[in-house]
C-alpha positions as CSV (number, residue, x, y, z in Angstrom):
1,X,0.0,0.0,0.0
2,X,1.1,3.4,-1.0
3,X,0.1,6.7,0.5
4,X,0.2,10.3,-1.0
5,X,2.8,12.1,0.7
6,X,0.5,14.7,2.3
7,X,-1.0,12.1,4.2
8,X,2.3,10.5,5.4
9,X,3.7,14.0,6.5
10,X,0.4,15.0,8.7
11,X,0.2,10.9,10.2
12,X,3.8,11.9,10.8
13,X,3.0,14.9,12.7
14,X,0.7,13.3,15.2
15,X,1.7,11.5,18.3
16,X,3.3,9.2,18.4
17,X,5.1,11.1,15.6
18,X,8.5,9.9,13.9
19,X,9.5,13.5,13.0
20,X,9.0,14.9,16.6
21,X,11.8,14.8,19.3
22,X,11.7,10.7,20.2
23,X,11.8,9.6,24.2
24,X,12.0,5.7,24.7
25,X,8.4,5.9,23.4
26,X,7.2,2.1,23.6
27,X,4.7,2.8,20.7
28,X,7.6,3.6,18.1
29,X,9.0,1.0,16.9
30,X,12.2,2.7,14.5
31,X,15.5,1.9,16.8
32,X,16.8,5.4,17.8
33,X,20.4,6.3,18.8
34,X,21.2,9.0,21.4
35,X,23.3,11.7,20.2
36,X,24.0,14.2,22.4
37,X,21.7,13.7,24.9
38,X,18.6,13.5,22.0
39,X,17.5,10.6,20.4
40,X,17.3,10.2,16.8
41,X,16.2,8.1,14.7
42,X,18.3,5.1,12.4
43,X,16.9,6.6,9.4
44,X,18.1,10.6,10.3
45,X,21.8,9.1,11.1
46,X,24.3,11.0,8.8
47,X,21.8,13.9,8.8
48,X,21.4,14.4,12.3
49,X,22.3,17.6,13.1
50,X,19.7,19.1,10.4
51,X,17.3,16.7,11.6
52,X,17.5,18.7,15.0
53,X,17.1,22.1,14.0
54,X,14.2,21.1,11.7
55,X,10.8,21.6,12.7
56,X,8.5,18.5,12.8
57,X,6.9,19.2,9.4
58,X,10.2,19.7,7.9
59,X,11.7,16.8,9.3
60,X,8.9,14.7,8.3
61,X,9.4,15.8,4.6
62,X,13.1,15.4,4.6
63,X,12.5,11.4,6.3
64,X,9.6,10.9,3.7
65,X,12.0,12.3,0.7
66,X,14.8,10.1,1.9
67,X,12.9,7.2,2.4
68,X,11.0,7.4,-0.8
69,X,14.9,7.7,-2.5
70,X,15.8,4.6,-0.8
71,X,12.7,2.6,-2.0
72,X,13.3,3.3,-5.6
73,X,16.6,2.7,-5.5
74,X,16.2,-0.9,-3.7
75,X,13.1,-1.5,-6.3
76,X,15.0,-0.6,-9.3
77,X,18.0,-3.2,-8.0
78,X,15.5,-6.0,-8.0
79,X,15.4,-8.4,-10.8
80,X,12.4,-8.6,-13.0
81,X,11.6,-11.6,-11.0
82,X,11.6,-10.0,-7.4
83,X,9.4,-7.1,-9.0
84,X,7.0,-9.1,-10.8
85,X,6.7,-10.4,-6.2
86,X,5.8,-6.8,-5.8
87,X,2.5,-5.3,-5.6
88,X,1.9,-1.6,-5.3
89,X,-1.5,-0.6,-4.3
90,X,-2.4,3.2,-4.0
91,X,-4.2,3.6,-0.9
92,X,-6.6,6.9,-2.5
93,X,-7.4,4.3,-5.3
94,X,-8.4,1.1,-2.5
95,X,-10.6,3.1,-0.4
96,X,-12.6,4.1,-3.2
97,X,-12.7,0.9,-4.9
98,X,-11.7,-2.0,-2.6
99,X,-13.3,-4.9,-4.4
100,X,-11.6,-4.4,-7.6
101,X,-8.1,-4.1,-6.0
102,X,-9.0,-7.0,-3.0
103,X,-9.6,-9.1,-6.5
104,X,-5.8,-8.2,-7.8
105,X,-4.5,-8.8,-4.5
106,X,-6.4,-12.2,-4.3
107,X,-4.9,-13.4,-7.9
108,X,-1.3,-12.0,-7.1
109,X,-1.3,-14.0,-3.8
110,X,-3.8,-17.0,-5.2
111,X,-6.1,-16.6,-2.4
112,X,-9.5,-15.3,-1.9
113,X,-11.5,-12.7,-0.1
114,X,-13.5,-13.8,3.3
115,X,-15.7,-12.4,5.2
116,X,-13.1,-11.3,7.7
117,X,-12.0,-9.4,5.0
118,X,-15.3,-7.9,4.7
119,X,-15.4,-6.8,8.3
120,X,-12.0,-5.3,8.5
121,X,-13.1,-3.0,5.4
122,X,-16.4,-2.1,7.3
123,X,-14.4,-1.5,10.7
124,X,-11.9,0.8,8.5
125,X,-15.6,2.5,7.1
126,X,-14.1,1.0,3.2
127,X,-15.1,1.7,0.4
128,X,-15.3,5.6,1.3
129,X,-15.3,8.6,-0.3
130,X,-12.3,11.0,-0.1
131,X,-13.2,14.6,-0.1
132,X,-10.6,16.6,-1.7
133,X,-11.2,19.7,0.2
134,X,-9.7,18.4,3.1
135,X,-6.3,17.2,1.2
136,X,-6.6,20.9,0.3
137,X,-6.7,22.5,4.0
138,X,-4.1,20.0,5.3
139,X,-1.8,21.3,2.5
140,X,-2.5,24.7,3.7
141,X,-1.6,23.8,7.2
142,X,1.5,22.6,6.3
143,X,2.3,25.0,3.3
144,X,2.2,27.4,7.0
145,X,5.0,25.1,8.9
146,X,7.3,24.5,6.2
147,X,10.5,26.0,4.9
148,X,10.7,26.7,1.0
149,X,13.3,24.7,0.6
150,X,10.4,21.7,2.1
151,X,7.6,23.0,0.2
152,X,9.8,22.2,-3.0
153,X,10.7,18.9,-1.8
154,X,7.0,18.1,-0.8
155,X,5.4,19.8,-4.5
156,X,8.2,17.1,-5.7
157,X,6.9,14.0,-4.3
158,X,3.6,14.9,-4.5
159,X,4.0,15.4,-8.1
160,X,5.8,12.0,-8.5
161,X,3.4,10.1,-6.5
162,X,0.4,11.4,-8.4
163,X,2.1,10.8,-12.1
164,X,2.8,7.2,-11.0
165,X,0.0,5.9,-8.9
166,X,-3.3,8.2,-9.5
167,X,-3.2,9.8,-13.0
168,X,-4.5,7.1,-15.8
């Protein structure tokens, strides 16, 4: 499952949130390392002095734009065999239309849908609708935290992540 990177940076700036200054907080799971006397995280090693004088929001762009790096590098090693293991399921596109992707992931795993299936996409309230109007006044929110050296970074991802996984 994929997520637009507006909804990973706000998820990301909500406790318990990876971009915020991390205690021994029993709910994150990312091993962190303490660097003078702050913890960071593995994934802001080699970058941690930034990653302190950032503000949340900022931090959470720079770990989403690093992480997304790291991804497409690893995917683009893979042979066309590991690939062709690999599924990638835009989360915007599932919500909306469940059945037809809970049918692709049933094929690619040769398994079917249950009925526990069925209750975990009524307990998540799936299919829904997404109203766009509220992507809108999150981006506004953070369009407010952000440094413009972020809000380039972010308009990047977002703009790869839409050409790839929600424009036919």
């Amino acid at each position: 499952m994929v997520r637009h990177p507006v909804d990973l940076i706000i998820k990301n700036n909500k406790p318990p949130a990876f971009a915020n200054d991390l205690q021994l907080n029993p709910r994150l799971w990312a091993p962190v390392f303490k660097i003078k006397n702050r913890y960071i995280p593995y994934y802001a090693l080699g970058w941690d002095e930034e990653f302190k004088r950032e503000c949340s929001f900022n931090r959470a762009i720079k770990i989403l734009q690093r992480q997304t790096e790291k991804t497409r590098m690893k995917y683009k090693s893979l042979s066309k065999t590991q690939k062709s293991q690999i599924l990638f399921i835009p989360f915007e596109k599932f919500v909306v239309s469940p059945y037809k992707y809970l049918d692709l992931i049933s094929n690619f795993i040769g398994s079917e849908v249950t009925g526990k299936t069925k209750r975990a996409l009524k307990m998540q309230k799936v299919p829904r609708i997404i109203n766009p109007v509220v992507k809108e006044n999150i981006m506004k929110l953070i369009k407010e935290k952000i440094s413009k050296e972020c809000l380039d970074i972010l308009d990047d991802l977002i703009n790869k992540y839409e050409q790839k996984y929600l424009i036919p």
